[in-house]
Each structure stands twice: as structure tokens, then as C-alpha cells.
C-alpha positions in Angstrom: 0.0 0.0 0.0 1.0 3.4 -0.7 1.9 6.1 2.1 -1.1 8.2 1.3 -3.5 5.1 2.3 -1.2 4.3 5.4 -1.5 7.8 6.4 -5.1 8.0 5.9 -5.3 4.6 7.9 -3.4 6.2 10.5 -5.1 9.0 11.2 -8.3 7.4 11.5 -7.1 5.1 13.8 -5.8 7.9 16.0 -9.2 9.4 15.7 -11.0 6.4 17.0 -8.1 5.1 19.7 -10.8 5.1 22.0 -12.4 2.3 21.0 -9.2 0.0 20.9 -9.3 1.3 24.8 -12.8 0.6 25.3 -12.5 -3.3 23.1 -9.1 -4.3 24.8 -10.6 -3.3 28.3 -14.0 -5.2 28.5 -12.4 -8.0 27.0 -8.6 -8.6 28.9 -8.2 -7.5 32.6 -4.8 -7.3 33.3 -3.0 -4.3 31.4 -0.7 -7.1 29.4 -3.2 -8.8 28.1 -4.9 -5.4 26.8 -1.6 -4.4 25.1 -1.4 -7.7 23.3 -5.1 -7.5 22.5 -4.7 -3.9 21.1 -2.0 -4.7 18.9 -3.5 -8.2 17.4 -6.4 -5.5 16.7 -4.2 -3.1 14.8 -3.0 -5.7 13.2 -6.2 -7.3 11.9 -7.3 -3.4 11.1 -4.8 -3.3 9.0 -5.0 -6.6 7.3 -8.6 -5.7 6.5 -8.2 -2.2 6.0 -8.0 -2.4 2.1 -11.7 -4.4 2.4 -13.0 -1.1 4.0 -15.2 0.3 1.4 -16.8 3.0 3.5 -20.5 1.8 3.4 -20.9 2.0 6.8 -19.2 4.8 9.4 -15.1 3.4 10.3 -16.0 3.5 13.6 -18.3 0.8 13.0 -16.6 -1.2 11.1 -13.5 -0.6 13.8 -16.1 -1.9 16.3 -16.4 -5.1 14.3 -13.2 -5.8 13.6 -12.0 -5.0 17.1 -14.5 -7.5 18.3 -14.1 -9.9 16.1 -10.4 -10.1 16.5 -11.1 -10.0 20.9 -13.4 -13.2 20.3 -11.0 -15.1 17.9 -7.8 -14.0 20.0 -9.1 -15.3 23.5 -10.3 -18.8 21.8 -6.6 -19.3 20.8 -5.3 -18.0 24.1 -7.8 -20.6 26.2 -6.0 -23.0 24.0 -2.5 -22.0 24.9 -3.0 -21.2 28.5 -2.7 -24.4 29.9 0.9 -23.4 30.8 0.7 -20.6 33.1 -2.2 -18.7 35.0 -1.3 -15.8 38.0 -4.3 -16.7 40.2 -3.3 -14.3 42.4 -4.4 -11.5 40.6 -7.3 -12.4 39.2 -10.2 -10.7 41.0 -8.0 -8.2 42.2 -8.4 -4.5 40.6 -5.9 -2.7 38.7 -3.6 -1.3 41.2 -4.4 2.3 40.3 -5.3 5.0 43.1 -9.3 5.2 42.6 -10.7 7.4 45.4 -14.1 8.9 43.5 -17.2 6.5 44.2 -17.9 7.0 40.5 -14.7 5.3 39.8 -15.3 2.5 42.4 -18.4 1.6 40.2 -16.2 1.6 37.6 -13.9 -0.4 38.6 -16.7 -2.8 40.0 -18.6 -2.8 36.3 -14.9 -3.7 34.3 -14.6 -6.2 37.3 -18.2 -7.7 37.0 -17.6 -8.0 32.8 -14.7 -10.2 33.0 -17.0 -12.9 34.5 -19.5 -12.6 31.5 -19.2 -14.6 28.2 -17.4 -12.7 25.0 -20.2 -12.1 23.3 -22.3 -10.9 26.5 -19.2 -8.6 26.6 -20.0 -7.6 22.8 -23.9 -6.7 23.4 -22.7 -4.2 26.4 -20.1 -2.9 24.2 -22.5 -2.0 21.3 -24.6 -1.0 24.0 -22.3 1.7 25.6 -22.0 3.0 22.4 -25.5 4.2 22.2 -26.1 1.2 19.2 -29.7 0.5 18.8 -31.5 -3.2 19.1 -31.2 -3.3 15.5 -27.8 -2.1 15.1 -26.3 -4.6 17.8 -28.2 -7.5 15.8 -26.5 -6.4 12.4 -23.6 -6.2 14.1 -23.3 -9.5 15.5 -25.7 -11.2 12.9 -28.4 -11.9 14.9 -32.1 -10.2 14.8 -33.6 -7.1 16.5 -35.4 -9.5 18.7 -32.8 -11.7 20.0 -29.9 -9.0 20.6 -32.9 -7.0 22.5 -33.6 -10.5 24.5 -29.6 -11.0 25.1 -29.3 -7.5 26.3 -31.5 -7.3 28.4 -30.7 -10.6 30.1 -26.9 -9.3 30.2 -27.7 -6.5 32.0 -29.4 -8.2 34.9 -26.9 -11.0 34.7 -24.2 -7.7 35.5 -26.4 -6.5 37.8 -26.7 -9.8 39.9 -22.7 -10.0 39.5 -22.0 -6.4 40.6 -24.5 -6.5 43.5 -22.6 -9.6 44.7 -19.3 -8.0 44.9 -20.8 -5.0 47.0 -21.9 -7.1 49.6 -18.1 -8.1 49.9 -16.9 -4.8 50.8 
């Protein structure tokens, strides 16, 4: 590909880095794993980026892509990780300094998604993003119905999760 395309590429990716943020964190935990899920996403942008015709916004096809490439990585990595798992810090929050109670919740929402399937974590995704019923069905090729159905059930099955961990503090 020629420079013009790479820098055309490039810039839209810098105008969307938020949702390789967004992806990598409802999907991987740890900040590792989110670096190594951000770059396999860049990577499979970039692979696809010469099928990008434009009929639909790049954010949305970033969105697909970016998911995609978080549900196919973390099948191969279930493969693989039969060699090494750090129990230790697995429910354990990032070790940042998080004093607000609107960053507790936070914390306690990226906490409670980890323990939901990938593509429970792709409905809330789409969700966030203000996607409607319709719109998250396209997206993960299922119809208006179901993904309304699956959301919905998501959301209380958070809900349960979340109210769980408060009643451990």
C-alpha cells in the first residue's frame, strides 16, 4: 500500500483510539493482556483495511473488527493457556489509586464484565456505544429481537454479579 493510504489509515485510527481502549478493556483484565489485545487488533485493522469500502461509518466497522479479533484471540489463548495462570491476581483491581465513588463503580462494572461470556461482553459494548437493538443485531448477525432479549438478560446478569461484589466490601 502506498503512504497516502497508510496515512489515511493512521489517522483514522488515532481518531478512534478510543475504542481499541474501550474493546481491549472489556475484554482482557490485566493491562498485558490489553496491550497484546490492542496490537493483534491493529493488526487485523490493518490486514482488513484495504476491504473497508466505507459503506458503513469506520467506527463501526472498527467496532467489528475490534471484536471480532477480541473473540477469535481469547479462543486461541484458552488454548494456549494451559501453561501458566497468575491466580493471584485475578479478581484483584488494577492497582491504580481510585478514590471517586464513580470510579469505584467503575472499577466494580470492568470487574463484574470479566465474569460474563465474549459475546455478553460484545452486546454491552455496542450497548455503551448508544447502538440500537437493531444495530447490535447487524452487528453480531443476529435479529432485533434476539440481541434485545440478550441484552437485556446481560444486563441483569451484571447486575446480579456487581450486587454480589458489594456485599463483599
Amino acid at each position: 500500500m502506498n503512504s497516502s493510504i497508510e496515512q489515511t489509515f493512521l489517522a483514522l485510527i488515532k481518531q478512534h483510539k478510543g475504542i481499541l481502549h474501550k474493546v481491549s478493556r472489556m475484554y482482557a483484565d490485566n493491562p498485558e493482556d490489553r496491550e497484546d489485545l490492542q496490537q493483534e487488533i491493529m493488526i487485523q485493522l490493518w490486514k482488513s483495511y484495504a476491504y473497508f469500502k466505507g459503506e458503513s461509518a469506520f467506527s463501526s466497522w472498527m467496532y467489528r473488527v475490534a471484536v471480532n479479533t477480541s473473540l477469535t484471540y481469547f479462543k486461541k489463548e484458552k488454548k494456549r493457556s494451559n501453561t501458566f495462570t497468575d491466580n493471584e491476581n485475578v479478581n484483584e483491581p488494577a492497582q491504580e489509586d481510585y478514590n471517586d465513588t464513580q470510579d469505584t463503580q467503575l472499577q466494580l462494572f470492568y470487574k463484574a464484565i470479566q465474569e460474563i461470556s465474549p459475546i455478553e461482553k460484545a452486546l454491552m459494548l455496542y450497548f455503551m456505544e448508544g447502538l440500537s437493538h437493531r444495530e447490535i443485531g447487524e452487528q453480531l448477525g443476529i435479529s432485533e429481537g434476539n440481541a434485545r432479549v440478550k441484552l437485556n438478560r446481560t444486563k441483569e446478569k451484571l447486575q446480579e454479579i456487581i450486587k454480589k461484589y458489594n456485599h463483599e466490601f
